[in-house]
N, C-alpha and C positions, 0 to 999 in steps of 0.2 A: 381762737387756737388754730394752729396750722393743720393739714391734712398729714395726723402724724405716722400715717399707715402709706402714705405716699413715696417711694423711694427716690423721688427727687426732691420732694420737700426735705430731704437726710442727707442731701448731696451725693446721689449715686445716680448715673445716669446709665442707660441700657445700651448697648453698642451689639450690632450683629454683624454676622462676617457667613457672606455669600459664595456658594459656589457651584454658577449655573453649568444644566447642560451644553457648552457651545453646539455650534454648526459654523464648519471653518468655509471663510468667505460668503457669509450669508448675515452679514450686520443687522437686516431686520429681524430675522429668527434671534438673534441674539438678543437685539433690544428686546422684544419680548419675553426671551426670557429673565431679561436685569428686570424690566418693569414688575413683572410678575413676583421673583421675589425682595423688589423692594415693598412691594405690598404688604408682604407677608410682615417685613418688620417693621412695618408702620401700626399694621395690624398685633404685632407683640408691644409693643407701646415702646420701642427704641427709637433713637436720635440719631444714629447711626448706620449706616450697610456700606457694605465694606465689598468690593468685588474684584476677580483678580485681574492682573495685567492684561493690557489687550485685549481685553472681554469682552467690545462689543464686533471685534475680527475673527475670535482667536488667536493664539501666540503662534501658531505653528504654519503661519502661510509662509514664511522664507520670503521669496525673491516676490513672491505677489504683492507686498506690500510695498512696491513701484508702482504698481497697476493703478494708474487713475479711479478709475471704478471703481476698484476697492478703497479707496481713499475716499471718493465722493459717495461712497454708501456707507460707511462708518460715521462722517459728518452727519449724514442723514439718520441715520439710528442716535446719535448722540440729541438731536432734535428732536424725537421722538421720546427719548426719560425725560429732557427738560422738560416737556411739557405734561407730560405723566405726571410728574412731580409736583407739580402745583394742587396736585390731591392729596400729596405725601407728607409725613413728617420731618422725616430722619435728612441728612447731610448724605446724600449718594457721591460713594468714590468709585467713579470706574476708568477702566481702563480702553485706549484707542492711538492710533496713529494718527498724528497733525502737523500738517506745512505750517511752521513761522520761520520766519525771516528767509525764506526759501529753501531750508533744511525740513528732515523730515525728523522729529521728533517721535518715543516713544510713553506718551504720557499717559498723567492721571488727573481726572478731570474730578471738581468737587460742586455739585450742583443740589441747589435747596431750593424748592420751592416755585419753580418757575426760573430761577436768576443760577447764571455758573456762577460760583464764587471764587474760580480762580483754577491756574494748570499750573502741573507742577512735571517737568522732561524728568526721566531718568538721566543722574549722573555717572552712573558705572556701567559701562556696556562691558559684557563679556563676550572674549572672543578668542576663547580657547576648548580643545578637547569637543564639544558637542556644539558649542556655542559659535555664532557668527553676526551676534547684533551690529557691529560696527560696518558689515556689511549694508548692512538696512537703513540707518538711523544715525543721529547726530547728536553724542553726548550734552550733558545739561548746560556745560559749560560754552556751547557753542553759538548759546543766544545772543542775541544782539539787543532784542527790546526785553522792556520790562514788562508791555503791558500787548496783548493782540485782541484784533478785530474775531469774535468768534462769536458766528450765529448773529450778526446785527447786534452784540453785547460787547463793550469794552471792558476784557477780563486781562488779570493783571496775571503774569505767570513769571515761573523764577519757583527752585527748591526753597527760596527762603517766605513763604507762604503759611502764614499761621491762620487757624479760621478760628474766629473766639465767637463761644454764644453770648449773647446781651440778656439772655433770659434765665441763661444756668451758670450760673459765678464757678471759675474753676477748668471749664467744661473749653481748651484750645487743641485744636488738631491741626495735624503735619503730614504730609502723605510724601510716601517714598516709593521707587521702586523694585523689587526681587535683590538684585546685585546689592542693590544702596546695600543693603544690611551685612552682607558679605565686607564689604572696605573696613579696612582697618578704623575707617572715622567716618561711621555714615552720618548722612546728613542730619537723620532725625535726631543725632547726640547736640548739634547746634540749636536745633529747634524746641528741644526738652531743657537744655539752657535757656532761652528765650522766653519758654512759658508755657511750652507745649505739654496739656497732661496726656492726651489720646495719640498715639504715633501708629499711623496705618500704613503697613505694604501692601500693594496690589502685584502679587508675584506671580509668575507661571513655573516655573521651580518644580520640572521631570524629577523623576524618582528612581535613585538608585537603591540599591542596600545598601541601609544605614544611613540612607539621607534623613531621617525623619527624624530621628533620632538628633542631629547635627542641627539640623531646623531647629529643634524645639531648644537646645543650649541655645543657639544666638537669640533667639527670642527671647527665651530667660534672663540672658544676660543682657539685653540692650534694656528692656524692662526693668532689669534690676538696677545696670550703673544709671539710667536714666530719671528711675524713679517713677514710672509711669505707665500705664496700658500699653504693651502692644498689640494691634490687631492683625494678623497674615491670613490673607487669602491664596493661594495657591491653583494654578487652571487642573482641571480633572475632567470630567465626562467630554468625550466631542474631539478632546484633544489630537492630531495626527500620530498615529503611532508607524511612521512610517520608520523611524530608527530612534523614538524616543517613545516612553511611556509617562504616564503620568499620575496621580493619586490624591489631588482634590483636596488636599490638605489645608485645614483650617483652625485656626489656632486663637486665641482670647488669654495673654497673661496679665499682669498686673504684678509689677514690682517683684518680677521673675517667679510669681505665683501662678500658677496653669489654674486660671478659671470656667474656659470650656476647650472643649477639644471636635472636630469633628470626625464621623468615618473616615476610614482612608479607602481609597480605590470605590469608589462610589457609584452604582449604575443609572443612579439619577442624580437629578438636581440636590441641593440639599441648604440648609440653613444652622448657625449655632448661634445663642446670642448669652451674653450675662451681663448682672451688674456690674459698674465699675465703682468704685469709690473714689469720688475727686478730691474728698474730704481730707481723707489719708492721708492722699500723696502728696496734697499739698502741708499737710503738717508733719510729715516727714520731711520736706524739703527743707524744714523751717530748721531744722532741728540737725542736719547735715553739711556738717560745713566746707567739706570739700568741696561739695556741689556747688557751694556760694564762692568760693575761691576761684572754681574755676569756671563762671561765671563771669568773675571779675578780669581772667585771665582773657578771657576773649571777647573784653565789652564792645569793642568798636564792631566787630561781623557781628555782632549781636540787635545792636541798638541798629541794623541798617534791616533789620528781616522785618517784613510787613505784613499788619494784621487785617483780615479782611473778615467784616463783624458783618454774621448772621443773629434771627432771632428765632427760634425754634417757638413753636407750642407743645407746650411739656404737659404730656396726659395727665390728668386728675383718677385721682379715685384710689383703691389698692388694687396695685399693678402684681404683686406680689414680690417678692424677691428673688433673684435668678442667680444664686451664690448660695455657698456654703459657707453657713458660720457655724466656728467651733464651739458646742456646748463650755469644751476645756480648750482654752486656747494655749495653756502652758503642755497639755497634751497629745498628742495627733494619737487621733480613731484608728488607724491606721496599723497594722499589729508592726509590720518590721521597720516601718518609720519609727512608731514610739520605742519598740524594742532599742534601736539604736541610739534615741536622745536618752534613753536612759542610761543604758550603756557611759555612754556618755558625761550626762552628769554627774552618775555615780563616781565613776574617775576624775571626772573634776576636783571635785571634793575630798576627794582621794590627795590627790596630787596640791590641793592646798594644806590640808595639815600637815601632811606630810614635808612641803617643804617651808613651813611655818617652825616644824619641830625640829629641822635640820639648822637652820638660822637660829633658833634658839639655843640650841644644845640640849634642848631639853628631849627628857624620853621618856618621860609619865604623864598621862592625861587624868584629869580629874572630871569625872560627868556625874550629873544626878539622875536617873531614870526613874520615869514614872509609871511606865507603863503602858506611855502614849504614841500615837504616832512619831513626834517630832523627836523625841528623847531617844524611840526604837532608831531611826536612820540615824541617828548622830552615833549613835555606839556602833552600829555597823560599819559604817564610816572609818571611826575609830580603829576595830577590828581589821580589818582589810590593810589600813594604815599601816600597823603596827607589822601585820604580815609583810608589807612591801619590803617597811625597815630593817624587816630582818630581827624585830625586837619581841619578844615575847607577849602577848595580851596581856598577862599577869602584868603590864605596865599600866593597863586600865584601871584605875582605881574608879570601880561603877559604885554608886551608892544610891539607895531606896532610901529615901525621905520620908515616911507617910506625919500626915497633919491630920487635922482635926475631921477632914471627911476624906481620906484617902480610902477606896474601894476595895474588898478584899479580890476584885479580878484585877483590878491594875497594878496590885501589890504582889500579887502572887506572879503574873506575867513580869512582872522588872525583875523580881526575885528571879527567877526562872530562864529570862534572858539571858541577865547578865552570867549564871551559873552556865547556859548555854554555848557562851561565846568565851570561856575560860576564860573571863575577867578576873580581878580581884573584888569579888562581890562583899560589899556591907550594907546592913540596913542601921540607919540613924533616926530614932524616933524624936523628930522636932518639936513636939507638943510641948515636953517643960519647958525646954526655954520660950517657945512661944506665951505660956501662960505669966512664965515673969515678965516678960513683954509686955504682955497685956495688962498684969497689976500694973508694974511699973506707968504704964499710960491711964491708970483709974478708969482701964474699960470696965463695960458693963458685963462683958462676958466671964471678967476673973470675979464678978461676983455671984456668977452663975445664971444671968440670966440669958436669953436666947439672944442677943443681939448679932447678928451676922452683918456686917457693914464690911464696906471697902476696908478700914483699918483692918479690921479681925482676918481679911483674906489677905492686905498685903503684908502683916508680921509672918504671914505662914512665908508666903512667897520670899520674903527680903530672908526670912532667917536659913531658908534651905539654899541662898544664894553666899550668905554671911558663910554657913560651914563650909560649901566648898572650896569658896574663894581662900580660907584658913588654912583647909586640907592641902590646897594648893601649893601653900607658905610652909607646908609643916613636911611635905613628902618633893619638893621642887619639881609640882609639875605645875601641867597649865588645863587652866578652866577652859572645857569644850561647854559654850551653847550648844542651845540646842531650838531653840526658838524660828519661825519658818516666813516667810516673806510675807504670808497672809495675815501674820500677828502682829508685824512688821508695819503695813500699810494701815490695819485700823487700830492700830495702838496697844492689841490686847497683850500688854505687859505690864511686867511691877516696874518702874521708875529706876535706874540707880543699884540699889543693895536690893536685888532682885532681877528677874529671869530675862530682864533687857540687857543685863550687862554679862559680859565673859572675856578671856583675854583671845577667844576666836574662834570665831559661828560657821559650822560650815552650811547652815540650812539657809544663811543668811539672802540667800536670793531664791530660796526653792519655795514655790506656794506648799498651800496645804493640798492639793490637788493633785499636785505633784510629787509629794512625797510618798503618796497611797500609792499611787502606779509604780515610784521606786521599790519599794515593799514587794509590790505583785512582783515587779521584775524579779527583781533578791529569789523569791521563792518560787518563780518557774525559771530561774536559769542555775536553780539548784546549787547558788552560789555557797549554801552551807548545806546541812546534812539535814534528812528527812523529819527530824523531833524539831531541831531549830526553826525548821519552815512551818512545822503545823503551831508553833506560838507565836511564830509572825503573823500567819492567818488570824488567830485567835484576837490578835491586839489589832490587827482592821478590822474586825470587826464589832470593835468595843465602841462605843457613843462618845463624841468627842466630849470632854469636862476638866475644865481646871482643879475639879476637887478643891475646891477652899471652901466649900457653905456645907454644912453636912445635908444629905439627901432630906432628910422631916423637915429642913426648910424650906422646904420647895412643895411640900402635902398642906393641901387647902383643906385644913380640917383644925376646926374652932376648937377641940378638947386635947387635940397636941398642943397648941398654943399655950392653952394655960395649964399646963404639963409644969409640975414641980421645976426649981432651977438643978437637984440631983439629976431628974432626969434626963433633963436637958444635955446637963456635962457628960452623963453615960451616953448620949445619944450620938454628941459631938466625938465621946472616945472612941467609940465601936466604928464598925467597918461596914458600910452599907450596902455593898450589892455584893451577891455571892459568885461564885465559881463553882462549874464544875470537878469532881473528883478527876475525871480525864486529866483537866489544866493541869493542874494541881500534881499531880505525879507524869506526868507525860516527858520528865526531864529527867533521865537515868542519870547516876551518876553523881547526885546532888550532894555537895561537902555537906559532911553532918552539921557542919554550925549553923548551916542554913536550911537543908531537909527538914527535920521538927518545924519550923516557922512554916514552910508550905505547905506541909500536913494537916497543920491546925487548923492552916486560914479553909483548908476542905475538909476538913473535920466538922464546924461549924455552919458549911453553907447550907446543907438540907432544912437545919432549921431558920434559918434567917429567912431563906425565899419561902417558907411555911407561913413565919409572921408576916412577911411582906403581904403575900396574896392573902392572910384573912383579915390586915386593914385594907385592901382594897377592896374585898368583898363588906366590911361595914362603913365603904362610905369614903374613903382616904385614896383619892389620888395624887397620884406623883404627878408634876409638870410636865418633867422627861423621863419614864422611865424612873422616879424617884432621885433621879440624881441632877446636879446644878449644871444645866447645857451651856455650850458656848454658844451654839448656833442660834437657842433660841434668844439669846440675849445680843449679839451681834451680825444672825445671818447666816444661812447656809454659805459654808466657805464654798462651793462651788458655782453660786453669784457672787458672791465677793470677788475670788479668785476673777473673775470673769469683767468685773468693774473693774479691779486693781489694773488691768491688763490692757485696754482699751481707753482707762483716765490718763492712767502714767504715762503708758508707753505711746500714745496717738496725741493725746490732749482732745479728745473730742469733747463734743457739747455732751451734759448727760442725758438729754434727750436721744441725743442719735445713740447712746449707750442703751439707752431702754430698748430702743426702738430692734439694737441689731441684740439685744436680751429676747426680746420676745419671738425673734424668729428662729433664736436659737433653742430657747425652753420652752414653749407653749405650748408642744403638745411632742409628748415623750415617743410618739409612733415615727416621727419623723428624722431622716436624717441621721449619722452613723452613731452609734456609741462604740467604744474602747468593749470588744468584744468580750474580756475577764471582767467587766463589770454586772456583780449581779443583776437579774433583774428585778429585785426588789429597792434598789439603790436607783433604780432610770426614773429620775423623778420630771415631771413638769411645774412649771410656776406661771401663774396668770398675769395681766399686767399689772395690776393692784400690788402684788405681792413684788414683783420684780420694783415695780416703783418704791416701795414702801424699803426695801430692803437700800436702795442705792439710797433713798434719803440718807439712812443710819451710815451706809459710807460715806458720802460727799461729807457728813458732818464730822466725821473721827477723821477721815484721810486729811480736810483741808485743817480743820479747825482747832481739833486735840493731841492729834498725835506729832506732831512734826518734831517737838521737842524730843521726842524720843529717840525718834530717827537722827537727829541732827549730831549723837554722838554715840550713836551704835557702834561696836565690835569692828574688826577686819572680818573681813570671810570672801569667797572667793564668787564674782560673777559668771554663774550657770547657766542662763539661757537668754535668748536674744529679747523674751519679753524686758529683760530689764534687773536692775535692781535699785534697791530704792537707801542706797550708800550714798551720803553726802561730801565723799570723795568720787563718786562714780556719778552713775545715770540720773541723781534726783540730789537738787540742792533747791531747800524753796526756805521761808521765812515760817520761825515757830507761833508767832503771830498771828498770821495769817485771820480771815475771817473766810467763811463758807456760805455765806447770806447768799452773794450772784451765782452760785454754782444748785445752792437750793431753787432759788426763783426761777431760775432756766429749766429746771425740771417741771416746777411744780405749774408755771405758766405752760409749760408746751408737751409733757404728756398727760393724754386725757383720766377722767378718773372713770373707768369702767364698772 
């Protein structure tokens, strides 16, 4: 088995980005200070240092940089890292002035090991406002050879310079200088074409207000259209401040993602490094076809750019991770990031029914509410809709379904909601017809006996799908799912004539993870009124349960088993977990046809939770809480969520899904959480457990569920994770088998 705590054995390699104190006109104080800290990132276990323009001169000598001397002492410091370096790991890019072909070049030198692997001129001189390099210097375009005599080494120079490691698949860099990035078409956009994933500037880039800012867009955005790491180093400490200043600026993105940042204005030296994912980008790339277009658009300048192959030695051991992985990736920790993607989504969804209902003509929505998370955003949704329209909510036709173990909290909450949200609330008790369902199929449950099997749960499911779909026909409206991305991906639905199908989902891209933080959002942006937002609380905080098995199915206790078949059917009729009187009246204003029903269900709960806790107390525990969990049957949705997000949307190995699993859950003290999240909810998971769970995914996502997906609902794509619409982001075969996606797990993470 591989070193799976290794972050190069996962394909992520360490890159750091330098930025020494100069000494202007003093090349060996300089080299010593590049040596010094390329050490340091040799010593953080990177492949990488990244240093800025001109750095072994300084940028700010002007007209000295004619001075022989300074030119034959820069050469001489540039001989002093080469040889350093043969103690070193990492690919050193620094910056110096050098005579080729009788011009005086301002370049960037790429040295590993002992060996330069090649120079690279700046092609954009500026030479306006502050700037006078065309003074100094002779554009890239002004060479003449491809390859120069440097140091007693024949090094091959030219911007079109790729350096590929032989020992880390993925892992090709391109180095540019400060301007380059500025042009309308820098160089490193041809070289990120070609194959380049690591794109480094060695910049000196003074600081005005508001340059740093402007810095970090182009960064982002060369990273982003490129697809790739950028690294910028920027000159700071030492710099001349005779009519310019400076701010040491250092930057690490990844596919317009800011993964480290350094001080600005700095009074020493200073270093930043993180991992990069090579893994990614290159399965991003796959997946992106512009890129490949325009690839093809400029194959000839392409096919002419030359690869100069190093072999790095890639530390061993656990190096640790130098990156932030998001516990919730469909989430940002972050309060006015996530505030805003909600924001966000929530109007997505909005703005898909809404103009689903306008194309239709239709103006009544038909939804079943459970109680639950996914059924509460769907009606809200709904809600808000109806407001835009201009249409009344009384267009909602909400209906409470309860089945054979429907909970008097999640009965009492949809009640209560719906009455909330001035719907047209009904409750429809599906049990008879279910039970002719169940004669009719010669179950064993219409004879009374305990049997709770998949049939028994999917007539509840098909038949609370069969009425709406009728109500739909009988009042001309349209069937709102309600079903969530993360039910979506492991299958958990009924088939057909049930909760897979509706004539338009709007959750239909929203994980289950995501829905929870829409909720929080809803009730701190005080989108409805103070009663509505304390039973939106109430319903996050309920235990996720499809309610189809009644709760004593789930109590490990031999003398309920052979419990009369009466008691059984009373057991399956009754209502298993109780409510509060709060819940339960907390909703003013309740139509009397439906107040009595709410009343009741809290009328009865002080004794329910009485019998509950004295069979707990002789012996009878519940699984979950007494009630039929999802999670524990399929997985905490918040790994789920977390696999669905990083299989679909990346395509990785699901090893390197374990791997960036356990840096994200293994230990709950680390690392940000979503600040409204309790902290009885900040859970951690070990790798056994994270392992164990991704099996049960890899098997439902490749194996079982595809069918499902392959003729799901319309509903409208929410967030850039993805959706898994076989018109959209995810078309795969229902077929399929899950054996190599198991084996790759079960071969390459360890069993701890």
């Amino acid at each position: 088995m591989s070193d799976f705590f290794n972050l190069y054995q996962q394909g992520l390699v360490r890159a750091a980005v330098c930025v020494p104190e100069v000494r202007i006109s003093n090349p060996p104080a300089n080299a010593e200070a590049t040596i010094r800290l390329a050490r340091r990132a040799h010593e953080a276990g990177a492949l990488i240092a990244l240093f800025p323009e001109l750095g072994l001169t300084a940028y700010s000598n002007d007209d000295l940089f004619h001075q022989q001397t300074l030119l034959d002492s820069a050469l001489a410091a540039l001989a002093q890292v080469v040889e350093a370096s043969r103690a070193l790991r990492p690919l050193i890019a620094v910056g110096l002035p050098l005579r080729i072909d009788g011009r005086l070049f301002n370049c960037a030198v790429a040295i590993h090991a002992g060996r330069i692997l090649g120079v690279t001129p700046k092609s954009y001189l500026p030479s306006y406002r502050e700037f006078y390099e065309k003074r100094q210097f002779a554009a890239a375009d002004a060479l003449l050879s491809r390859n120069t005599e440097l140091l007693g080494q024949e090094v091959p120079v030219g911007t079109d310079l790729l350096f590929a490691a032989n020992t880390l698949p993925g892992l090709i860099i391109h180095m540019e200088l400060c301007e380059d990035l500025w042009a309308p078409i820098p160089p490193s956009t041809y070289a990120a074409m070609a194959g380049a994933t690591v794109l480094l500037n060695l910049s000196a880039s003074n600081i005005t207000i508001g340059k740093a800012s402007y810095r970090n867009d182009l960064c982002a955005a060369q990273s982003g259209k490129c697809i790739a790491a950028y690294l910028y180093s920027a000159a700071g400490p030492g710099e001349s401040t005779t009519d310019l200043a400076w701010d040491g600026h250092a930057l690490i993105f990844e596919q317009d993602r800011l993964l480290a940042e350094s001080e600005r204005f700095p009074s020493a030296e200073q270093m930043i490094s993180a991992d990069i994912d090579l893994e990614r980008l290159q399965q991003e790339r796959l997946r992106a076809t512009s890129f490949s277009d325009s690839i093809r658009a400029e194959r000839e300048r392409l096919q002419s750019m030359r690869r100069v192959r190093f072999s790095p030695e890639l530390p061993s051991g656990d190096l640790g991770l130098q990156r932030a992985i998001a516990r919730f990736p469909y989430v940002p920790a972050e309060s006015a990031e996530r505030d805003a993607q909600c924001y966000e989504a929530y109007n997505i969804q909005v703005h898909g029914l809404a103009q689903r209902l306008r194309a239709t003509g239709i103006k009544r929505i038909v939804i079943g509410v459970s109680g639950g998370l996914d059924s509460t955003q769907a009606l809200l949704v709904a809600a808000r809709t109806m407001d835009r329209l201009g249409l009344p909510r009384g267009n909602i036709l909400a209906y409470t379904l309860p089945g054979f173990a429907t909970s008097r909290e999640t009965r009492a909450n949809a009640l209560a909601l719906m009455q909330a949200l001035d719907t047209s609330a009904e409750e429809i008790d599906i049990r008879p017809s279910c039970r002719q369902m169940l004669a009719d199929l010669h179950h064993p449950f219409a004879d009374g006996e305990p049997v709770y099997d998949i049939t028994f749960e999917n007539v509840q499911a098909g038949e609370r799908t069969s009425h709406l779909f009728r109500l739909a026909n009988h009042h001309n409206a349209l069937v709102l799912g309600t079903g969530d991305l993360s039910e979506i991906a492991l299958g958990w639905s009924t088939y057909g004539v049930g909760d897979q199908m509706s004539h338009y989902n709007v959750n239909a891209s929203v994980p289950k993870t995501l829905i929870q933080y829409l909720i929080r959002w809803v009730i701190a942006s005080d989108q409805f009124e103070a009663h509505t937002n304390a039973l939106l609380q109430a319903i996050l905080d309920t235990e996720i349960s499809p309610e189809l098995v009644p709760a004593d199915a789930n109590w490990e206790n031999a003398d309920a088993k052979r419990a009369s078949a009466d008691a059984h059917a009373a057991t399956a009729d009754a209502s298993t977990t109780s409510i509060s009187a709060h819940q339960a009246t907390m909703i003013s204003g309740i139509r009397p046809n439906l107040k009595a029903t709410v009343e009741a269900e809290a009328a009865s709960a002080a004794q329910e939770s009485t019998n509950r806790t004295e069979g707990r107390s002789a012996g009878r525990k519940p699984t979950v809480s007494g009630l039929q969990s999802t999670e524990a049957k399929i997985g905490p949705y918040e790994l789920q969520d977390f696999n669905t997000y990083w299989i679909s949307r990346y395509g990785l190995r699901p090893s390197k899904v374990a791997f960036l699993a356990w840096h994200a859950w293994h230990d709950k003290t680390r690392g940000l959480w979503p600040e409204n999240l309790p902290e009885a909810r900040r859970h951690q998971y070990d790798l056994a457990e994270i392992k164990r769970w991704l099996e049960v995914f890899l098997f439902r996502f490749f194996q079982i569920s595809q069918f499902k997906r392959s003729c799901m609902p319309n509903g409208p794509k929410v967030g850039s994770g993805g959706s898994l619409s076989p018109r959209g982001d995810w078309r795969a075969p229902s077929d399929a088998e899950a054996k190599i996606w198991l084996q790759e797990l079960r071969e390459n993470v360890p069993d701890l």
